[in-house]
N, C-alpha and C positions, 0 to 999 in steps of 0.2 A: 504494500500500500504506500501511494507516494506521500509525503509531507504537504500538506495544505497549511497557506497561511491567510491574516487579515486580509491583501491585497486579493490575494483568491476568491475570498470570500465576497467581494465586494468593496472593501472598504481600504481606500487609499492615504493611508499615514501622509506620503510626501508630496500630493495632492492636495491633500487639508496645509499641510507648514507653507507649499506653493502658493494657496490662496491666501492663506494670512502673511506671507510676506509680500502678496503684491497690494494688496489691502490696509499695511499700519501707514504709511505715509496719507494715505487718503483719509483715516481717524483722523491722524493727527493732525490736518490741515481743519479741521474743525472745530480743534479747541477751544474754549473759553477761556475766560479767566478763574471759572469756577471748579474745571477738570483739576481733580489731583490725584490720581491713577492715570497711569500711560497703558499704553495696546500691551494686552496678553495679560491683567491681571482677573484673580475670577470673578472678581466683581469691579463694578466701575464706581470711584468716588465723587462724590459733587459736590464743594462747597457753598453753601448760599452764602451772598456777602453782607444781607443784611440792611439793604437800601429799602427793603419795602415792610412798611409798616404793616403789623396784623396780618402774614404770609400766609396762602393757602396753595397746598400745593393742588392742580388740577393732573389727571393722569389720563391716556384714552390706551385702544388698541385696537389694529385694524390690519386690513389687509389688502390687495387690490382685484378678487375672485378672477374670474375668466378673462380678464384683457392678460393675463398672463397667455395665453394660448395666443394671441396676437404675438407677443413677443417670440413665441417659440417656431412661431408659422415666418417671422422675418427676422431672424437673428439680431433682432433690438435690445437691449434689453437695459441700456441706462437712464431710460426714460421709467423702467419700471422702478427704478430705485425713486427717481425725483416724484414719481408718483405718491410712494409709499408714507415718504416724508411729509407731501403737501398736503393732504387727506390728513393725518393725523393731526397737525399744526393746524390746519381749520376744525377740525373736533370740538381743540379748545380753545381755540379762538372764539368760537362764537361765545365761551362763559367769561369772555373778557382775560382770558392769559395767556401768556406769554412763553417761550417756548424755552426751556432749560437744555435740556437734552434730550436724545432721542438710543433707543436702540431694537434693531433687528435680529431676525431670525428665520434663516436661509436652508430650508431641509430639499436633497436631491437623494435620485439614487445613483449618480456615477457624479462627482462632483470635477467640476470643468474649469481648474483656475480662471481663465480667461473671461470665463461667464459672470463668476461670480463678480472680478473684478468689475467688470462693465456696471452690474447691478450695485455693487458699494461707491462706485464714481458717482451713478447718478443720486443717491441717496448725499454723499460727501459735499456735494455740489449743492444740492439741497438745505442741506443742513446749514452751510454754509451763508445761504442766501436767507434764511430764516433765525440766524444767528444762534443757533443752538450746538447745541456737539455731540458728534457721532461717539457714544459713550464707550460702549459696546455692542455685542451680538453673539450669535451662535451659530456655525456654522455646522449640518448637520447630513452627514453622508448615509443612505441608509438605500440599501440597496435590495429590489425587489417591492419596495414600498409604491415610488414613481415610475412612469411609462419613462423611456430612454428621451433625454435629452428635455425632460421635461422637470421642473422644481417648484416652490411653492415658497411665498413669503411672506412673513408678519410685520409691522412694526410697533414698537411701544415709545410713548411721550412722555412725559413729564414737565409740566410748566407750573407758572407761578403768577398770583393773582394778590392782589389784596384784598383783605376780606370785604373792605368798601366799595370796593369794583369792581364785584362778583357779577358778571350782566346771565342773569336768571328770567326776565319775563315779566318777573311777578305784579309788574309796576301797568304792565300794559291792561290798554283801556279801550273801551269802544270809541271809534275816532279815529285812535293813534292810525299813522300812515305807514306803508309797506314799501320801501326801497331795492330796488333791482340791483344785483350785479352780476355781471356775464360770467359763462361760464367759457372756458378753453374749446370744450368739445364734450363727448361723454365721461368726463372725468373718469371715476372708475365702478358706473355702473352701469347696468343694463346691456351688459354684454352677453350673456347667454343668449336673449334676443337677438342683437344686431348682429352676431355672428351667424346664426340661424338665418336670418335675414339672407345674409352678404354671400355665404357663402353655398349654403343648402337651397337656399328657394331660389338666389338669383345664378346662383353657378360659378361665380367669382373666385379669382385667387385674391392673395395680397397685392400681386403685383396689380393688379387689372387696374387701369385707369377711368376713373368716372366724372364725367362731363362737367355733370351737376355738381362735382364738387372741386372739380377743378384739381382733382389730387388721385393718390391711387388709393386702394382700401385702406392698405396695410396704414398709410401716412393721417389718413383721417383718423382710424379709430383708435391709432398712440398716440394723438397730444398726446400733452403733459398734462396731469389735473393741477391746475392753477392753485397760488398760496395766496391769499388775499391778506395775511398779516401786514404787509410794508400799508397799504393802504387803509388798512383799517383803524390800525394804532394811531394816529392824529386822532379819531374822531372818539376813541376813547378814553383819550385825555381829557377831551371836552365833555365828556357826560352828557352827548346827547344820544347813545343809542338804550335803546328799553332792554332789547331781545332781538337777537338773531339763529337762524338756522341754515346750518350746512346742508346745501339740497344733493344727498346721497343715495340709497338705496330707497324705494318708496317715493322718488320725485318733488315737487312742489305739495303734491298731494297731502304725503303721509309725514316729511320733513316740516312745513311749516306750522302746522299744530303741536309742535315738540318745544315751541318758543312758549305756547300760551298757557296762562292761567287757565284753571278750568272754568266754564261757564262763556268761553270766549272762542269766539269763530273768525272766519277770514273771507275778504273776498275779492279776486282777481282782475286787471281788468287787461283780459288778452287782446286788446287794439295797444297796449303798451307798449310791445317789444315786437321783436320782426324773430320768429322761429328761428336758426339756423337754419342754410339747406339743410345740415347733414340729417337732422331732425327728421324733416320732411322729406329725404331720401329714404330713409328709412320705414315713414309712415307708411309712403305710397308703396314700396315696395313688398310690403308685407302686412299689406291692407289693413294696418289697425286705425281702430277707432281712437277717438281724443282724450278717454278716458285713460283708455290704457296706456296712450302716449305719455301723459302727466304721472302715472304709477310708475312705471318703467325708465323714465330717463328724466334728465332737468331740463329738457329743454331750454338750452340755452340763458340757463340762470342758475350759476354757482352758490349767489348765499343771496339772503334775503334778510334785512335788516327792517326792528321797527324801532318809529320814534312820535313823539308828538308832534301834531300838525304846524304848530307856532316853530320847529325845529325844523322842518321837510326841506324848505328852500335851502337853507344853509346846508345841512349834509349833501344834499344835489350839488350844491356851488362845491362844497369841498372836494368832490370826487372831481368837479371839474377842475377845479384847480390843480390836481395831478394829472389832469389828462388821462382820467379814468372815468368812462362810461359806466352812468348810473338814472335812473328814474325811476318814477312814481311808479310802482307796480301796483297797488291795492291798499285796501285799509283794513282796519278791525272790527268787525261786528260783534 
């Protein structure tokens, strides 16, 4: 009987040390000033420094479902990492916090230095751009678990809020007005649809190019899902937003009621905003109705913010002032 080892079995020792040495410079360019643990230890330490009064820490965890399979279908995959980042940094965004540090968790069955690197660049870069730091993660080879060439990813947050600028909702009122802002594309939902769509009903590859959107599949449905932190922080300094909701899984639908007190409704006013084609590519292509269009994707509106009416004009002028598209989308009933 011959000698079998880990490497036989699946699981590649200098695979893993390969990935983690192409991987600690890219932590490390992430740093804070609050990191005091470096890459490789088993847990990562964080200093608060103590600038914010009455600290609470906020925390999320998510992941990016089936646009991974976009990634695997076009050998993309650093956009999956800025994905993973920006999705959780809006989590807790909407409760008014600020984003500390971040870490992931990267399970395959044959692990692919190269891959993985691509996926910790775009999370690195991420991080980066959201001012937080790639703390740690877990890189986890497990073989016979994933179809070949195929992996799955998590990520966890951590931010920080003061307890006085905890933005919860609770203040909202009938009246108060409903502010739009754009989404990138499908962020990171509604893909088990739109891939059924694109590539089962209509017969498409990645590569296929489509008129109506001026791009090819594969390029449309990896955007990047947008971090709207840089933009939103001004306006939370000024205490004018009530509640907001990140429109994620469940759409405009099932997300904006996640901001309200109870006893409190909402309502839309769709002559507001102009759909995305991609949106309405997809409707028409797979004859859904409007309903399900609003449950299934955000059509083309990433977060929804509310405020009182005596406040609407100014948070509108404020987004202008950055040169960031915004408007009146609804009120509170």
């Amino acid at each position: 009987m011959s000698k079998i080892d880990y490497r036989q079995s699946g699981v590649d020792i200098d695979a893993g040390n390969e990935a983690v040495r192409r991987i600690k410079d890219l932590a490390r360019s992430t740093y804070t000033s609050g990191v005091v643990s470096g890459v490789g230890a088993f847990g990562g330490l964080f200093a608060l420094d103590g600038s914010i009064a009455d600290p609470v820490l906020v925390a999320s965890a998510d992941g990016v479902g089936t646009k991974l399979k976009i990634a695997f279908m076009t050998g993309v995959h650093d956009s999956i990492g800025a994905d993973l980042v920006n999705h959780c940094v809006n989590d807790i965004l909407v409760q008014g916090a600020r984003p500390l540090f971040f870490l992931d968790y990267l399970a395959t069955g044959r692990l692919e230095p190269e891959v993985a690197e691509q996926i910790v660049r775009g999370m690195s870069q991420a991080c980066v751009e959201n001012g937080c730091a790639l703390l740690g993660g877990e890189t986890a080879e497990m073989p016979g678990f994933y179809a070949s060439g195929e992996y799955d990813v998590a990520g966890f947050i951590v931010g920080i809020v003061s307890r006085s600028r905890i933005v919860d909702g609770e203040n909202i009122v009938a009246g108060d007005v409903l502010i739009g802002l754009p989404s990138s594309g499908l962020h990171t939902n509604g893909y088990s649809l739109a891939r059924r769509i694109a590539f089962d009903t209509l017969g498409l590859r990645v590569d296929s190019l489509v008129p109506e959107l001026g791009t090819t599949v594969g390029e449309a449905l990896l955007r990047t899902h947008r971090s709207y932190l840089r933009v939103i922080s001004p306006l939370l300094e000024r205490g004018w937003i009530k509640g907001m909701a990140h429109i994620t899984g469940g759409g405009l639908t099932e997300n904006v009621p996640r901001m309200l007190p109870p006893g409190r409704s909402f309502s839309l006013d769709r002559s507001s905003w102009a759909v995305p084609p991609l949106f309405r590519w997809l409707q028409k292509a797979g004859d859904l109705d409007e309903a399900e269009m609003f449950r299934a994707f955000n059509m083309g509106v990433g977060l929804v913010l509310a405020c009182a009416p005596g406040d609407a004009d100014d948070v509108v002028a404020a987004f202008d002032g950055m040169s960031e598209p915004a408007w009146r989308l609804g009120r509170i009933d």
